[in-house]
PyMOL Python script that loads the backbone (N, CA, C, O; Angstrom):
from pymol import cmd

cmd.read_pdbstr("""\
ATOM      1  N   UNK A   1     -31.290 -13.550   6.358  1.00  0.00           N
ATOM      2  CA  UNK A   1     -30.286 -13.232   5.377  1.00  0.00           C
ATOM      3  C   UNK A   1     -29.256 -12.270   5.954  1.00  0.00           C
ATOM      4  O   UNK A   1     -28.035 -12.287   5.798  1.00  0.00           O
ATOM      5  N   UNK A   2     -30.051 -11.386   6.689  1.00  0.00           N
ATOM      6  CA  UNK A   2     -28.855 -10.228   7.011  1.00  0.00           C
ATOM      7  C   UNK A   2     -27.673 -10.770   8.424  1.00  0.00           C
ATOM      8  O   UNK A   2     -26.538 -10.445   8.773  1.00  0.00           O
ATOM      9  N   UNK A   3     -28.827 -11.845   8.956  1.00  0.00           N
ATOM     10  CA  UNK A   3     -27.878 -12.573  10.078  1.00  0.00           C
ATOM     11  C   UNK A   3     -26.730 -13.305   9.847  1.00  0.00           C
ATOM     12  O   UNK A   3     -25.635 -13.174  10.394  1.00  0.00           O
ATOM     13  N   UNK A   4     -27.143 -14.259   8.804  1.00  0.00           N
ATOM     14  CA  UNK A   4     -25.653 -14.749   7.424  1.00  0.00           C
ATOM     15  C   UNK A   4     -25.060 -13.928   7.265  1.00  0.00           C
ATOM     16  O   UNK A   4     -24.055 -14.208   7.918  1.00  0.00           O
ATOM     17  N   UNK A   5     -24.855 -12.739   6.709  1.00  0.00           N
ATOM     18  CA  UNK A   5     -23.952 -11.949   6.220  1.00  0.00           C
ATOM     19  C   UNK A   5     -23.286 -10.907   7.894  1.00  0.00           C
ATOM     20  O   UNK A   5     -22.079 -10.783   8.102  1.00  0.00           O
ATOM     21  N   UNK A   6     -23.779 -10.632   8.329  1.00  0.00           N
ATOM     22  CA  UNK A   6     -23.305 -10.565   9.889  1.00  0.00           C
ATOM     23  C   UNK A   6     -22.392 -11.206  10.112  1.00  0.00           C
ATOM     24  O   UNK A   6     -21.239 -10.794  10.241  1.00  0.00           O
ATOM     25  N   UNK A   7     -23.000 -12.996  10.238  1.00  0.00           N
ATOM     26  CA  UNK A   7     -22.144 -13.830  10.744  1.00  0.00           C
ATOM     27  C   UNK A   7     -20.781 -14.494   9.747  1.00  0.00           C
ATOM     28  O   UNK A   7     -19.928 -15.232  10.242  1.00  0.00           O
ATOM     29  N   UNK A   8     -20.782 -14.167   8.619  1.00  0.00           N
ATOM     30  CA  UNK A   8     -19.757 -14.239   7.655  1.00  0.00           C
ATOM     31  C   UNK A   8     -18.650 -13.021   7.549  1.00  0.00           C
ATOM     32  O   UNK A   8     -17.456 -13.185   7.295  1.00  0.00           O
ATOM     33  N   UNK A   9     -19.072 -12.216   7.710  1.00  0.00           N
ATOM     34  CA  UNK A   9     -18.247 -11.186   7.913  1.00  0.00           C
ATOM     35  C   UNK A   9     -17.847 -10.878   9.445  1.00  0.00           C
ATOM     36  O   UNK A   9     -16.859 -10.143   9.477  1.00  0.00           O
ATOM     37  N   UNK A  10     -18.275 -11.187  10.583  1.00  0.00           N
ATOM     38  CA  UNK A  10     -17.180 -11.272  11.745  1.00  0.00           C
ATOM     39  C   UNK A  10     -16.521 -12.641  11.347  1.00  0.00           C
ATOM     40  O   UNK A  10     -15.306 -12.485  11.225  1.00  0.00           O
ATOM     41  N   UNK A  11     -16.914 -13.904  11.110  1.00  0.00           N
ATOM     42  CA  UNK A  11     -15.659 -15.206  10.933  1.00  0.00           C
ATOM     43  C   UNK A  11     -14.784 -14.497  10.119  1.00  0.00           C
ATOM     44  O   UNK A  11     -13.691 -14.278  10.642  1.00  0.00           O
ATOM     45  N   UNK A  12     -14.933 -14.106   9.076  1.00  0.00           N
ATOM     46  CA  UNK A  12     -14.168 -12.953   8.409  1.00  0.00           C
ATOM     47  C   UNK A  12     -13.140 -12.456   8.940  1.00  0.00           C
ATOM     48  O   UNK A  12     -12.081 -13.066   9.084  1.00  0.00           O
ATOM     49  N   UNK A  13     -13.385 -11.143   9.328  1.00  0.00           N
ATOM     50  CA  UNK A  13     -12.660 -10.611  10.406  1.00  0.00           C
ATOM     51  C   UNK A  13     -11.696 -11.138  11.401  1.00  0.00           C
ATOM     52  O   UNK A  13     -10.564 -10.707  11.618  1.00  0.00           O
ATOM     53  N   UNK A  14     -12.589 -12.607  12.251  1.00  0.00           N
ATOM     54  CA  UNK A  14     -11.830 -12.980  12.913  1.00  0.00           C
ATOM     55  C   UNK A  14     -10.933 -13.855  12.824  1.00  0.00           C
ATOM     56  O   UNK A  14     -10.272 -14.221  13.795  1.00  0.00           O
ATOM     57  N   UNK A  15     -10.770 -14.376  11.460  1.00  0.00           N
ATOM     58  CA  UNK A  15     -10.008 -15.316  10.661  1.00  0.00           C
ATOM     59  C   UNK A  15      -8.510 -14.598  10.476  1.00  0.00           C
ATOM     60  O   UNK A  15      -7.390 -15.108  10.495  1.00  0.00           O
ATOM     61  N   UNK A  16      -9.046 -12.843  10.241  1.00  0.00           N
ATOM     62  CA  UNK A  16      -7.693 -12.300   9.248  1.00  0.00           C
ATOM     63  C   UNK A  16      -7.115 -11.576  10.583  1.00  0.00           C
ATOM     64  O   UNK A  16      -5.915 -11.300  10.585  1.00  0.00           O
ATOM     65  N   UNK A  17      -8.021 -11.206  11.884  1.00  0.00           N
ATOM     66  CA  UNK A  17      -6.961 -11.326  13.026  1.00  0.00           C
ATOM     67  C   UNK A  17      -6.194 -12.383  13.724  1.00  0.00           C
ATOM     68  O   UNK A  17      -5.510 -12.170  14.725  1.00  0.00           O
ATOM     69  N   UNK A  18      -6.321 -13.386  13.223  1.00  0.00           N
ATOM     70  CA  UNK A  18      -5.932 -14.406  13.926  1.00  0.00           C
ATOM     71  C   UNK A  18      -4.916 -14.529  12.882  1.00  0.00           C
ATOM     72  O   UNK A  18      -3.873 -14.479  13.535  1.00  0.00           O
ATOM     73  N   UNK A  19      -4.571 -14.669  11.569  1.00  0.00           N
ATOM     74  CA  UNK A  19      -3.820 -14.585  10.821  1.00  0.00           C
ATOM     75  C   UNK A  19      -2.311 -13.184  11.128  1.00  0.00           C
ATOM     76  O   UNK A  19      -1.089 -13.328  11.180  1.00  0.00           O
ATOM     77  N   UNK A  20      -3.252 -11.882  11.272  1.00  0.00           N
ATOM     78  CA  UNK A  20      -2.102 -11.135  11.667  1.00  0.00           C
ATOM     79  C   UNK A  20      -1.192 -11.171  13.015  1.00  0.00           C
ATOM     80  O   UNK A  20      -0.027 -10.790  13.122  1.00  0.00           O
ATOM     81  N   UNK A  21      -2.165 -11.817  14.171  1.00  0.00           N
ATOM     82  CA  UNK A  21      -1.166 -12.281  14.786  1.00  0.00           C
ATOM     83  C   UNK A  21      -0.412 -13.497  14.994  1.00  0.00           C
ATOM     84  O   UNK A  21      -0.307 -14.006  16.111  1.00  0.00           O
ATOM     85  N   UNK A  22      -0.058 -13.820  14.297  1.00  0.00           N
ATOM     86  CA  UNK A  22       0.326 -14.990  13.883  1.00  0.00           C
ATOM     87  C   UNK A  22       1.623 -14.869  13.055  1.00  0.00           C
ATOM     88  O   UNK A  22       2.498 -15.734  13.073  1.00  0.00           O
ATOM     89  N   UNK A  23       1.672 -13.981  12.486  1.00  0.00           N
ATOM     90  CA  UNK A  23       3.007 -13.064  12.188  1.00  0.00           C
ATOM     91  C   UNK A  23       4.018 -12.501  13.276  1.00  0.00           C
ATOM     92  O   UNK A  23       3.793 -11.801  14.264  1.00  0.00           O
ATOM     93  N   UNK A  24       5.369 -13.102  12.713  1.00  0.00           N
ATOM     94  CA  UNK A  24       5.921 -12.688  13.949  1.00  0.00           C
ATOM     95  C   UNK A  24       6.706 -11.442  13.567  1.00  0.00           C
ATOM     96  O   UNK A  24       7.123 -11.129  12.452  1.00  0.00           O
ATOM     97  N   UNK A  25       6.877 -10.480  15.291  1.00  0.00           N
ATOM     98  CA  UNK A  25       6.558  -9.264  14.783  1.00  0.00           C
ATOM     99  C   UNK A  25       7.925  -9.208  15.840  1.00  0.00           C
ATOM    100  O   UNK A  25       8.318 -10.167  16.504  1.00  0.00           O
ATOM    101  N   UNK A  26       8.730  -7.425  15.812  1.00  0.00           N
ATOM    102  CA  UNK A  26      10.057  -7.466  16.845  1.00  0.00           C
ATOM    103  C   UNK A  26       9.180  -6.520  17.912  1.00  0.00           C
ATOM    104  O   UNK A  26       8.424  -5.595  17.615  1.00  0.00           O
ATOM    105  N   UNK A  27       9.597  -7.170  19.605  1.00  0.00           N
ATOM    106  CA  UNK A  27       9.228  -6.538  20.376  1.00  0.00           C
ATOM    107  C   UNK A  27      10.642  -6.132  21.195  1.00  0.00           C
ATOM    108  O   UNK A  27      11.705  -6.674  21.497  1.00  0.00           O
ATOM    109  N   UNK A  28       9.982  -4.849  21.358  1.00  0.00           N
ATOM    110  CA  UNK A  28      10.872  -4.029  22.179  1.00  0.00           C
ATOM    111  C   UNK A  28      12.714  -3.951  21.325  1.00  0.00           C
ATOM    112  O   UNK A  28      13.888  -4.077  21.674  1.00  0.00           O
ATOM    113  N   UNK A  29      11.916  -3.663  20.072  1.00  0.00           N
ATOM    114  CA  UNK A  29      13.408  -3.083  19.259  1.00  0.00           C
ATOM    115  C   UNK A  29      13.788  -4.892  18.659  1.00  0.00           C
ATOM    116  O   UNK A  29      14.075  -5.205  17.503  1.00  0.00           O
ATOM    117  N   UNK A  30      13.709  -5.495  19.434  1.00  0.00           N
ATOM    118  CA  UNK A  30      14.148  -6.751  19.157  1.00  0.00           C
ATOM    119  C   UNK A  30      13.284  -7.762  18.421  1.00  0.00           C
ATOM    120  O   UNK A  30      12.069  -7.800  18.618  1.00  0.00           O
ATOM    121  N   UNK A  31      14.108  -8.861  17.285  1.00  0.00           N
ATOM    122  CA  UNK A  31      13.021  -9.570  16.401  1.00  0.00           C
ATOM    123  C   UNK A  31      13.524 -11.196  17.213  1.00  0.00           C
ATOM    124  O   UNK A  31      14.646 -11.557  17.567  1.00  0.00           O
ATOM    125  N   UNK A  32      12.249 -11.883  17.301  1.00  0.00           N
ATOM    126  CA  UNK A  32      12.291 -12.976  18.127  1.00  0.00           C
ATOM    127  C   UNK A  32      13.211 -13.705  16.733  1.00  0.00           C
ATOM    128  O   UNK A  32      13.669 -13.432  15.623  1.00  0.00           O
ATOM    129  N   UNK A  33      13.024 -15.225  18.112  1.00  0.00           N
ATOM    130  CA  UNK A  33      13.503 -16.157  17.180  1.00  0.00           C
ATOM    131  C   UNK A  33      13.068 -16.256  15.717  1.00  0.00           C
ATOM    132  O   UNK A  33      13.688 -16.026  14.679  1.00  0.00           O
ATOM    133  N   UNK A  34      11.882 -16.647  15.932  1.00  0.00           N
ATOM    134  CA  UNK A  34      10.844 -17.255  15.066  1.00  0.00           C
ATOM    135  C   UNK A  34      10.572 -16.328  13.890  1.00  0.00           C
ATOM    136  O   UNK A  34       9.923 -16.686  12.907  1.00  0.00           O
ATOM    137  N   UNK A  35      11.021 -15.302  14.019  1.00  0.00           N
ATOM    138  CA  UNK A  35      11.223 -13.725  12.647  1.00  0.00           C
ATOM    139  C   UNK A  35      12.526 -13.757  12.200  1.00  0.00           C
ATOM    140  O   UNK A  35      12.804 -13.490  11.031  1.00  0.00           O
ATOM    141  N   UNK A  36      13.486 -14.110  13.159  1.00  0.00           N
ATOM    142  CA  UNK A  36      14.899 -14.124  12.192  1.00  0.00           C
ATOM    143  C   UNK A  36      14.478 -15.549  11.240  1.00  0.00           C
ATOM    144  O   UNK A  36      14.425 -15.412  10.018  1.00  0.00           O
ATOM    145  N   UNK A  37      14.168 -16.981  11.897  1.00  0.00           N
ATOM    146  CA  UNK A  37      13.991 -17.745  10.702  1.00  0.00           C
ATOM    147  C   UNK A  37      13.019 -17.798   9.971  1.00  0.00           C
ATOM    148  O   UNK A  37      13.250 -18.298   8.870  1.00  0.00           O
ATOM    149  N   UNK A  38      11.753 -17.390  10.205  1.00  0.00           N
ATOM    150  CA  UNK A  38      10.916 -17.131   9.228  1.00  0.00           C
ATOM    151  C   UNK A  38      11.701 -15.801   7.698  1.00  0.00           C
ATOM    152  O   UNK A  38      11.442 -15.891   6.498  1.00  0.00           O
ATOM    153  N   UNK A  39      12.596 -14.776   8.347  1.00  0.00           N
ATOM    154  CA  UNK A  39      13.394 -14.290   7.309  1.00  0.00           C
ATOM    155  C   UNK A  39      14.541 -14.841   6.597  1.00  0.00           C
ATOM    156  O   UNK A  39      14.938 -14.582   5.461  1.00  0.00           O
ATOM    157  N   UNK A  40      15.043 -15.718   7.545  1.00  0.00           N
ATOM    158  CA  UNK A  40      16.202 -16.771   6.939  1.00  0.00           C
ATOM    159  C   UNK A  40      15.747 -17.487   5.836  1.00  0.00           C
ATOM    160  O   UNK A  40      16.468 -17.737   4.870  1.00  0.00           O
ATOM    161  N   UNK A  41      14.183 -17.944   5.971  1.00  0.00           N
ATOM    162  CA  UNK A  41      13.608 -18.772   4.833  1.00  0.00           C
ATOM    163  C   UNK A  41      13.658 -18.185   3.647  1.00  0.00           C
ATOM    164  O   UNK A  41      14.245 -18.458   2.600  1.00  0.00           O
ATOM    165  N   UNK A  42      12.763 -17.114   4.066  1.00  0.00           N
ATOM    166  CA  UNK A  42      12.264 -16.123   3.006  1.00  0.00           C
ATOM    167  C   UNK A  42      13.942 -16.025   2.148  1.00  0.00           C
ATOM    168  O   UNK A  42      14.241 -16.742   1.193  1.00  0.00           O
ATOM    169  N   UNK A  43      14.652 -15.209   2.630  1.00  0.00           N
ATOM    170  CA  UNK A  43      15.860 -14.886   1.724  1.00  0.00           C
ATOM    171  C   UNK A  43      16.275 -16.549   1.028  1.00  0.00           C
ATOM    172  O   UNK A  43      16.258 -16.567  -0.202  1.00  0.00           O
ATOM    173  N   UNK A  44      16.559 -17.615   1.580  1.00  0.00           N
ATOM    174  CA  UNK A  44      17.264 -18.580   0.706  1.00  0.00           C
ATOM    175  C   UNK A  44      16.482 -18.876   0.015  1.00  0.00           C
ATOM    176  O   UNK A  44      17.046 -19.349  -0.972  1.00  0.00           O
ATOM    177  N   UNK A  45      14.727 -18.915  -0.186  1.00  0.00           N
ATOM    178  CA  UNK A  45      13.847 -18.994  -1.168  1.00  0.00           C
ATOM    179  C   UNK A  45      14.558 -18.485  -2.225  1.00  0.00           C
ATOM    180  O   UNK A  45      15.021 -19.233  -3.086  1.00  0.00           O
ATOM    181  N   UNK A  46      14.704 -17.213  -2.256  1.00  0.00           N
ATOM    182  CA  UNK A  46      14.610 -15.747  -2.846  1.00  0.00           C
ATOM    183  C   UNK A  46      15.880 -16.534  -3.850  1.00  0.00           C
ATOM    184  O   UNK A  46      15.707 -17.054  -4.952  1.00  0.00           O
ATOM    185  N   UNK A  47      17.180 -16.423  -3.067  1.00  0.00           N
ATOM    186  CA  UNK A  47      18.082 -16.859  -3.543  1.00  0.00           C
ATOM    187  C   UNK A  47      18.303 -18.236  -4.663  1.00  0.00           C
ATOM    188  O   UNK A  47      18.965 -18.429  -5.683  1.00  0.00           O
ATOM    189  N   UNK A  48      17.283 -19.079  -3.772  1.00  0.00           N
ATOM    190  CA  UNK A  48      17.520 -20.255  -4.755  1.00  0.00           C
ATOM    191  C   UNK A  48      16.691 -20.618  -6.465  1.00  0.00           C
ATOM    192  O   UNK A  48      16.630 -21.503  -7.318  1.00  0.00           O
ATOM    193  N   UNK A  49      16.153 -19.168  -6.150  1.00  0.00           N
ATOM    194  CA  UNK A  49      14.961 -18.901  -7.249  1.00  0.00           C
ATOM    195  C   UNK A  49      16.128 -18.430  -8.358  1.00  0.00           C
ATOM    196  O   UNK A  49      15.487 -18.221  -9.388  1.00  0.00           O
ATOM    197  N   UNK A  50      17.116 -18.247  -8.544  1.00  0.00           N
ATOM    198  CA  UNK A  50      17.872 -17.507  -9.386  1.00  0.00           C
ATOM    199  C   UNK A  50      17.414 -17.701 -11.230  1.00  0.00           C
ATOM    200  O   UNK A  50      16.837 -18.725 -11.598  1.00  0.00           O
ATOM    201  N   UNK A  51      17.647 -16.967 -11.878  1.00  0.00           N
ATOM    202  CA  UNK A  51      16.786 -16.621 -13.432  1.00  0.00           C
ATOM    203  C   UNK A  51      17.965 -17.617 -13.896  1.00  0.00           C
ATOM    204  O   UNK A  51      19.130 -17.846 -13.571  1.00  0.00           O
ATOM    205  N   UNK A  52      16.972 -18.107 -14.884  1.00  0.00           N
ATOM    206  CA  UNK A  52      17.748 -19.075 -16.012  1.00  0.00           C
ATOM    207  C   UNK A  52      18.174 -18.620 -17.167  1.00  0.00           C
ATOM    208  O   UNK A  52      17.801 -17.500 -17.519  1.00  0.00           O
ATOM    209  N   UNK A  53      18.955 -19.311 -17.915  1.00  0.00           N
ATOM    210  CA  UNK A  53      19.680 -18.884 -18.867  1.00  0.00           C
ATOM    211  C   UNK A  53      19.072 -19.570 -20.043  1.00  0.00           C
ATOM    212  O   UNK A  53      19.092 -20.769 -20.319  1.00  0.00           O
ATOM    213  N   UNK A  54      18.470 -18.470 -20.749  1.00  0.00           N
ATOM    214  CA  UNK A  54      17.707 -19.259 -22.267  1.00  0.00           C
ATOM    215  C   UNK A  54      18.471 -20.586 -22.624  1.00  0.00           C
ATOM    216  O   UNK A  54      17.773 -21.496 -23.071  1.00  0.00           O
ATOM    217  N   UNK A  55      19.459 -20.747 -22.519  1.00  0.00           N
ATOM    218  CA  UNK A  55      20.169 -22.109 -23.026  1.00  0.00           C
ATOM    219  C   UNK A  55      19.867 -23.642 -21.868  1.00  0.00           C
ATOM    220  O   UNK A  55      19.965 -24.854 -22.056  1.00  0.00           O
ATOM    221  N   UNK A  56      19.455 -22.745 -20.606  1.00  0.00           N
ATOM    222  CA  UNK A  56      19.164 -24.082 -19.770  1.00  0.00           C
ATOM    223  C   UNK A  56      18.317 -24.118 -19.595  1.00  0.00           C
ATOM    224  O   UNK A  56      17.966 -25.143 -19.010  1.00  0.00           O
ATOM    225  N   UNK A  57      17.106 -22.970 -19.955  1.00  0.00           N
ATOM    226  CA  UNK A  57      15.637 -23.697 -19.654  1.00  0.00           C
ATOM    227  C   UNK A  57      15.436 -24.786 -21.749  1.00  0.00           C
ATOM    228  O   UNK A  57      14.712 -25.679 -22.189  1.00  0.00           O
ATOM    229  N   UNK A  58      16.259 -24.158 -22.150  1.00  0.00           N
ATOM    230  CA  UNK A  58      16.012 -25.413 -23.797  1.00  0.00           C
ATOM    231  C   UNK A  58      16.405 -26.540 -23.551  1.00  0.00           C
ATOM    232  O   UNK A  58      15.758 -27.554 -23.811  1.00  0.00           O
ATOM    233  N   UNK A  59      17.687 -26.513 -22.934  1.00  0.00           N
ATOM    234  CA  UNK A  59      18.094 -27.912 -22.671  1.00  0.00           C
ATOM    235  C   UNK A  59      16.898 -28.714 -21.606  1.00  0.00           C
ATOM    236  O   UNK A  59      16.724 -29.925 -21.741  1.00  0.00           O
ATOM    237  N   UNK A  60      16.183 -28.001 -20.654  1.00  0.00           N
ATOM    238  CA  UNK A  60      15.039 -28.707 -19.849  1.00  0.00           C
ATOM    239  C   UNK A  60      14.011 -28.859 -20.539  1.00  0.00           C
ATOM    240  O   UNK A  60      13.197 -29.648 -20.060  1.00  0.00           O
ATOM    241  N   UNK A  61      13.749 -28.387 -21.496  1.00  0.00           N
ATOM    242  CA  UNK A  61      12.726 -28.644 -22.778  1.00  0.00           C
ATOM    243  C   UNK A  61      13.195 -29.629 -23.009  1.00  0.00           C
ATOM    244  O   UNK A  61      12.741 -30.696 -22.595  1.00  0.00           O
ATOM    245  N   UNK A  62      14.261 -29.511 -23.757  1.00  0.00           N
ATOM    246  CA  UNK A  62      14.981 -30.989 -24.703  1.00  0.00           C
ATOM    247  C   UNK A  62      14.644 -32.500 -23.425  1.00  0.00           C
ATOM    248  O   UNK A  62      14.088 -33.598 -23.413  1.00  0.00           O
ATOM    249  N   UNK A  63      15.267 -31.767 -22.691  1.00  0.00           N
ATOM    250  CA  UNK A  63      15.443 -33.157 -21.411  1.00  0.00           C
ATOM    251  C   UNK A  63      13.745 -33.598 -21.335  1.00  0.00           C
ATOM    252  O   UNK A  63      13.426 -34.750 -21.628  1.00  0.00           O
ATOM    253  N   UNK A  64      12.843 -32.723 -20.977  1.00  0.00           N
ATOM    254  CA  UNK A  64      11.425 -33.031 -20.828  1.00  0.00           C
ATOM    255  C   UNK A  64      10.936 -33.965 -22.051  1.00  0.00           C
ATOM    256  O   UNK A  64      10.473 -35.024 -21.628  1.00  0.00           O
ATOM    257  N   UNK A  65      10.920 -33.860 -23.322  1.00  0.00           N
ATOM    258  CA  UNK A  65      10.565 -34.575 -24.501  1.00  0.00           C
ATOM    259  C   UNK A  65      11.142 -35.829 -24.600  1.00  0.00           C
ATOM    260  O   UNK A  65      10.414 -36.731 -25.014  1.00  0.00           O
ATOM    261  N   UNK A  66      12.533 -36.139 -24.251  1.00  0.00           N
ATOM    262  CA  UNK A  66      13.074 -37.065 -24.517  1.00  0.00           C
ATOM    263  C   UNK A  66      12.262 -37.725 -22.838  1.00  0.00           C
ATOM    264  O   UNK A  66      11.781 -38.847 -23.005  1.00  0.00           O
ATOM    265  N   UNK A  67      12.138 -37.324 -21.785  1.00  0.00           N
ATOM    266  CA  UNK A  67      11.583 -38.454 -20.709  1.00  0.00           C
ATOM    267  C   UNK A  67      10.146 -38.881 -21.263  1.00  0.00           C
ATOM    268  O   UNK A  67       9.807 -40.063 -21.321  1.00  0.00           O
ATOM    269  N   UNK A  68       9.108 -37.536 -21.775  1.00  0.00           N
ATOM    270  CA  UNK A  68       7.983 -38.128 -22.023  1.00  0.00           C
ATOM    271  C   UNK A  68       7.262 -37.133 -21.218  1.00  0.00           C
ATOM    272  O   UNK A  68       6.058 -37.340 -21.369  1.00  0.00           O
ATOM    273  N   UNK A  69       7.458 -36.218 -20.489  1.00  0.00           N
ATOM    274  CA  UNK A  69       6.861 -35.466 -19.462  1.00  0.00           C
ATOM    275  C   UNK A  69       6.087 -34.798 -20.039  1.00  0.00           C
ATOM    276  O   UNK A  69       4.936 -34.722 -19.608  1.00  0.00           O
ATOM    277  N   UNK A  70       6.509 -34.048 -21.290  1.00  0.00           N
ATOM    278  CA  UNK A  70       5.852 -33.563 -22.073  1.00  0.00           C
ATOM    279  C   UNK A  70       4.886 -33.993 -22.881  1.00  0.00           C
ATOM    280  O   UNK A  70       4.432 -33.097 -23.593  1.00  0.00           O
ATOM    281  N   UNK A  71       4.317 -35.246 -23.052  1.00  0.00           N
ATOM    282  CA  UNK A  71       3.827 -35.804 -24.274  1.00  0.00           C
ATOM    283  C   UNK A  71       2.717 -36.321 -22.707  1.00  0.00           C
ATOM    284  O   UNK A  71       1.534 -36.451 -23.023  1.00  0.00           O
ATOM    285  N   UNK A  72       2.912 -36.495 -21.737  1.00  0.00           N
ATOM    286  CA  UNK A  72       1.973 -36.964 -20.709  1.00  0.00           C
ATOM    287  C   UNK A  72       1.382 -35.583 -20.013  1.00  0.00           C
ATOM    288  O   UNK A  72       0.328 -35.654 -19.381  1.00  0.00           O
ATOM    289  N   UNK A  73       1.918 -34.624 -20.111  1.00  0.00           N
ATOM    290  CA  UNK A  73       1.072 -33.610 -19.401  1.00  0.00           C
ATOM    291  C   UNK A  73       0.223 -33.004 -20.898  1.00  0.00           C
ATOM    292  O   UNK A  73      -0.880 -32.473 -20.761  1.00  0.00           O
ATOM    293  N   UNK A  74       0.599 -33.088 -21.728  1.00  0.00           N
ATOM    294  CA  UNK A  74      -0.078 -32.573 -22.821  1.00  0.00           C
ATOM    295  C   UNK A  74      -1.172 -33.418 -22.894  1.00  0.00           C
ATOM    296  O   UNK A  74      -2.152 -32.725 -23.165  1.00  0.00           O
ATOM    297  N   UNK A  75      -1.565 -34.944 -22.747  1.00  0.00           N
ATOM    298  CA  UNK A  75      -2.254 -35.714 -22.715  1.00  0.00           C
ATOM    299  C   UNK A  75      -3.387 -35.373 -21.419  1.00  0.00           C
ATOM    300  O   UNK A  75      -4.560 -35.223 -21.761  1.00  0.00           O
ATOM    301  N   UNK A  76      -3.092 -35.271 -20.164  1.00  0.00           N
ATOM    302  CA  UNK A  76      -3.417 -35.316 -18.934  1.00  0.00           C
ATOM    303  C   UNK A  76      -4.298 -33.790 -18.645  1.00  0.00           C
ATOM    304  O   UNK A  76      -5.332 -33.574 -18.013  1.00  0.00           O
ATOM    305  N   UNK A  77      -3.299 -32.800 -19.478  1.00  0.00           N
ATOM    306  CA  UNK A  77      -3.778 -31.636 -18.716  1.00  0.00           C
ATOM    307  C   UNK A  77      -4.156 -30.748 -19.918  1.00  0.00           C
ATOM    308  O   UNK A  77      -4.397 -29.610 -19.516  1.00  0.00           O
ATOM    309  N   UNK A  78      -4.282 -30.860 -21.151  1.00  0.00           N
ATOM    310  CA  UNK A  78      -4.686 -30.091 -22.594  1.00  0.00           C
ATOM    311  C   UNK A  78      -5.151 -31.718 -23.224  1.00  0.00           C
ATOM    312  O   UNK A  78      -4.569 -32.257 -24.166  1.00  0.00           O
ATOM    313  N   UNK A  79      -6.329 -32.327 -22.460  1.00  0.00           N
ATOM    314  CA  UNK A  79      -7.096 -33.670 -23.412  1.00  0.00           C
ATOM    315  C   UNK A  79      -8.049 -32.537 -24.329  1.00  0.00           C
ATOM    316  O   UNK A  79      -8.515 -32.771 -25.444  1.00  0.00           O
ATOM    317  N   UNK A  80      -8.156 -31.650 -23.793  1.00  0.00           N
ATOM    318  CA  UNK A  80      -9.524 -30.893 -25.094  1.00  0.00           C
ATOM    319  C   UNK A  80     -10.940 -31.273 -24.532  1.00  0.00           C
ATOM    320  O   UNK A  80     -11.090 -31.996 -23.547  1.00  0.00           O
ATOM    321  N   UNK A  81     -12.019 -30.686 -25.293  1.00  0.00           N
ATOM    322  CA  UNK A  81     -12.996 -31.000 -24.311  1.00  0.00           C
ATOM    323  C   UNK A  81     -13.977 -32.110 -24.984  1.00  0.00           C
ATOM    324  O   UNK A  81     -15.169 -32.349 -24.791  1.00  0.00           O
ATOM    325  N   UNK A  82     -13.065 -32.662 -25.801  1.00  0.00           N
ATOM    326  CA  UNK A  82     -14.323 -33.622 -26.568  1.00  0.00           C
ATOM    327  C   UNK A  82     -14.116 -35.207 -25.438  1.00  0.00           C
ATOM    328  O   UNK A  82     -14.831 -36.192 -25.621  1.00  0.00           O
TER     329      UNK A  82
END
""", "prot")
cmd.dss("prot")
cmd.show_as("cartoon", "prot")
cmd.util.cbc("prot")
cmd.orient("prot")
C-alpha cells in the first residue's frame, strides 16, 4: 500500500514538472518565439470574449427557440431521471 502511494505521488510530481517546463519562459531578459505567441493567443482570446448586451444575448434566446436548440437540449440534457 505504502509502495502505491510512493509511486503515485512521484508520477505526480513528475507529471507537474514536466508540465512546468513546458511553459515557455524569457531567457536572458528575452521572451522566445513560442511566449510572444502563446501571449498573442491568450490576448485575442481575451478580446474576442467581449460582454454582451442584455438585448443580444435575448435575441440568441429568441433565435435558439425558433431553431429548436432549445427544445433538443432540454430533451437530451434535463430528460429527468425517470
Amino acid at each position: 500500500m505504502k509502495i502505491t502511494m510512493i509511486a503515485l505521488t512521484f508520477a505526480a510530481c513528475a507529471v507537474t514538472s514536466l508540465a512546468h517546463a513546458a511553459t515557455p519562459v524569457a531567457v536572458g531578459g528575452h521572451r522566445s518565439a513560442v511566449a510572444q505567441a502563446a501571449e498573442t493567443q491568450w490576448f485575442q482570446g481575451i478580446a474576442s470574449a467581449a460582454p454582451k448586451t442584455r438585448a443580444q444575448v435575448r435575441q440568441e434566446l429568441v433565435q435558439a427557440e425558433k431553431d429548436g436548440q432549445l427544445t433538443n437540449l432540454n430533451h437530451s440534457l434535463y430528460s429527468g431521471g425517470a
